[in-house]
Backbone as CSV, one residue per row, in Angstrom:
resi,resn,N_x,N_y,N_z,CA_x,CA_y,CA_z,C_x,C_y,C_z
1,UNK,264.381,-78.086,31.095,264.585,-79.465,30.686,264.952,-79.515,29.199
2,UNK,264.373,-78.615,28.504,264.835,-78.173,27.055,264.562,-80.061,26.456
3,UNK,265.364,-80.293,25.571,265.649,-81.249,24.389,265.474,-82.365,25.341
4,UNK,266.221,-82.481,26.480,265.974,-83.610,27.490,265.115,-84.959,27.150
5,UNK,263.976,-83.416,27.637,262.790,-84.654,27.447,262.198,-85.270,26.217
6,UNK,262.496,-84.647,24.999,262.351,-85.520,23.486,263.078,-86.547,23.718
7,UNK,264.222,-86.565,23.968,265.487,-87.662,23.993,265.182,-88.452,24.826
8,UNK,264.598,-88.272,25.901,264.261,-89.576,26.402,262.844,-90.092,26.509
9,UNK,261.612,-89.434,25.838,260.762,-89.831,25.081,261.144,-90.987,24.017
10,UNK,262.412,-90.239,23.055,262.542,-91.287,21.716,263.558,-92.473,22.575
11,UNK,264.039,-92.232,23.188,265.214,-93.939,23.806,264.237,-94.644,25.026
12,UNK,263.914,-94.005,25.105,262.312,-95.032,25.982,261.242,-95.535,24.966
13,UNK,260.889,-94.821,24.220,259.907,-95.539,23.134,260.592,-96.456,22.009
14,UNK,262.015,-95.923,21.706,262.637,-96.499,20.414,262.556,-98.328,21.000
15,UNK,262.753,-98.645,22.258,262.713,-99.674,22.955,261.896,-100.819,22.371
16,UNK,260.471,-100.305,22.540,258.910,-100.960,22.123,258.888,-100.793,20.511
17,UNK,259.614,-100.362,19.823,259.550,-100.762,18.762,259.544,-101.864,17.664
18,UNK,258.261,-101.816,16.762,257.768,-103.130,16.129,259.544,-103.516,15.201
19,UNK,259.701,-104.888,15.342,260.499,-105.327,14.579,260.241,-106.240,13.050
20,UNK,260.739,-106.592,12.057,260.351,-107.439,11.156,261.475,-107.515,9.886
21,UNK,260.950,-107.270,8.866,261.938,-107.513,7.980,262.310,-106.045,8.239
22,UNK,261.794,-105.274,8.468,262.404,-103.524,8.345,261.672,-103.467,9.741
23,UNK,262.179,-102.307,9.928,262.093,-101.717,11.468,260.818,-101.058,11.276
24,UNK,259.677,-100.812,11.798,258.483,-99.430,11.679,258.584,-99.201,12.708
25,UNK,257.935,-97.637,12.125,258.376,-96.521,13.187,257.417,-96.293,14.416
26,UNK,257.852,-95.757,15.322,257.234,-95.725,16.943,255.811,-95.693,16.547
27,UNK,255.021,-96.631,17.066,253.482,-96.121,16.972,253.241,-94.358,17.405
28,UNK,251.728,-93.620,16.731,251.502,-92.896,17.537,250.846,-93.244,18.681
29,UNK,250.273,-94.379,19.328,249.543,-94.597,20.155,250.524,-94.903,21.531
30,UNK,251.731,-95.578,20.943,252.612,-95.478,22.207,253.444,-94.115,22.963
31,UNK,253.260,-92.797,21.990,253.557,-91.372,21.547,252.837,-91.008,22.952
32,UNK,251.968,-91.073,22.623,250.436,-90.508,23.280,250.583,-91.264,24.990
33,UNK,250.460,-92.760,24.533,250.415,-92.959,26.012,251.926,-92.723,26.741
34,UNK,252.972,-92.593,26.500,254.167,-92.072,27.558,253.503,-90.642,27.185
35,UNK,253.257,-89.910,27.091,252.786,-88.578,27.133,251.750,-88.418,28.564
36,UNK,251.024,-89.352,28.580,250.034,-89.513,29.464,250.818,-89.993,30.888
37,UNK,251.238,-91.101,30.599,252.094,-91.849,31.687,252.969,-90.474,32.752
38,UNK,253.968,-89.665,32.216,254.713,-88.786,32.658,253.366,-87.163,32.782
39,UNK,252.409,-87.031,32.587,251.963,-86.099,32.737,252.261,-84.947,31.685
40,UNK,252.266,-85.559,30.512,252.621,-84.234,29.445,251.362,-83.217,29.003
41,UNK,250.919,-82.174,29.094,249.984,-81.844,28.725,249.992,-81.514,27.216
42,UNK,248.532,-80.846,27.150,248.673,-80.810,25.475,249.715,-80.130,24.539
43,UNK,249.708,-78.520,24.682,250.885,-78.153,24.032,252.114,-78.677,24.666
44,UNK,252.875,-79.503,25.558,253.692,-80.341,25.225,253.754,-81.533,24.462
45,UNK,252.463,-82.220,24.600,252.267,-83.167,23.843,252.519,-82.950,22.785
46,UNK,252.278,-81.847,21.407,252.628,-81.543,20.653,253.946,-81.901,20.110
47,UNK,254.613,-81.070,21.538,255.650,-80.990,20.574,256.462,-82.143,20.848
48,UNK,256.328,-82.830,21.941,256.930,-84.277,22.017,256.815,-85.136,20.945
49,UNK,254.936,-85.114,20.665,254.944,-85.922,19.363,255.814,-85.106,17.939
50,UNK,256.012,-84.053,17.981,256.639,-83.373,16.418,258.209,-84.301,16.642
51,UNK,258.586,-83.934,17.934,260.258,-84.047,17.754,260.274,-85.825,18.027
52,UNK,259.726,-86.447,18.756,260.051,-87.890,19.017,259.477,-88.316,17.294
53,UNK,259.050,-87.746,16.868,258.502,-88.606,15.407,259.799,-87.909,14.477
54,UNK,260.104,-86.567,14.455,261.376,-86.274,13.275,262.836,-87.595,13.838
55,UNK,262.998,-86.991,14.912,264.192,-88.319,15.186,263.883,-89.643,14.768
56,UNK,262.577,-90.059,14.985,262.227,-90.939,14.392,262.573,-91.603,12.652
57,UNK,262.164,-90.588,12.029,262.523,-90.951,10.698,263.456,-90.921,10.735
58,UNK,264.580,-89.365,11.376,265.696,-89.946,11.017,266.122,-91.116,11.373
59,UNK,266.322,-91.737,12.231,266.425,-93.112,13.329,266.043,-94.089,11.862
60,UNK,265.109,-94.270,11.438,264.496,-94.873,10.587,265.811,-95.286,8.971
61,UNK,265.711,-93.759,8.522,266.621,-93.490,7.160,267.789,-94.273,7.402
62,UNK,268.342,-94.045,8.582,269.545,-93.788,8.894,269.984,-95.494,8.701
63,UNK,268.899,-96.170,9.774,268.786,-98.043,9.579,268.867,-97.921,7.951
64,UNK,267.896,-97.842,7.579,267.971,-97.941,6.204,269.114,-97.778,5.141
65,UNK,269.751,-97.020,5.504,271.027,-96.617,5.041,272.146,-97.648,4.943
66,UNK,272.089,-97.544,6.578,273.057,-98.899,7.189,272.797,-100.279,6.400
67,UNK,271.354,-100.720,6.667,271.246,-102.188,5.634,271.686,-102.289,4.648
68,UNK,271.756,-101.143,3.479,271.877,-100.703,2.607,273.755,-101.443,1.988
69,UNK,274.020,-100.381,3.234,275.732,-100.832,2.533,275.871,-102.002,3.779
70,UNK,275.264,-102.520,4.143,275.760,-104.084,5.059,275.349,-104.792,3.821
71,UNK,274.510,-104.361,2.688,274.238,-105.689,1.931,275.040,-105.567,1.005
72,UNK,275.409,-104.233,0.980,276.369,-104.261,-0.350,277.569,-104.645,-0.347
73,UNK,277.970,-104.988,1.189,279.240,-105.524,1.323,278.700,-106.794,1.699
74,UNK,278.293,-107.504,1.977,277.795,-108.719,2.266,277.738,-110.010,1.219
């Protein structure tokens, strides 16, 4: 399943994500429970939570970036 399943860990969770003036990033508690939900055990859990949280920031920067020059052209 390789990378698979990070990727659709992070586009299933990126979903439930808190909105506001800035975006915050995936809870760990919603991490944990799709971990549970699909049957991830612990050393997967791991590493689901390492890689769904790095995409994360990037996911994160990346918005950030974007607002960035939408305001500067704006």
């Amino acid at each position: 399943m390789g990378n698979q399943l990070f990727m659709s860990a992070f586009f299933e969770l990126n979903s439930g994500r808190a909105f506001g003036l800035e975006q915050g990033p995936i809870p760990w508690r919603d991490i944990h429970d799709w971990c549970e939900l699909y049957g991830i055990e612990e050393d997967q859990k791991d590493d689901v939570m390492y890689h769904v949280r790095t995409m994360d920031n990037r996911y994160l920067k990346e918005c950030s970036a974007k607002a960035k020059r939408d305001k500067g052209n704006g």
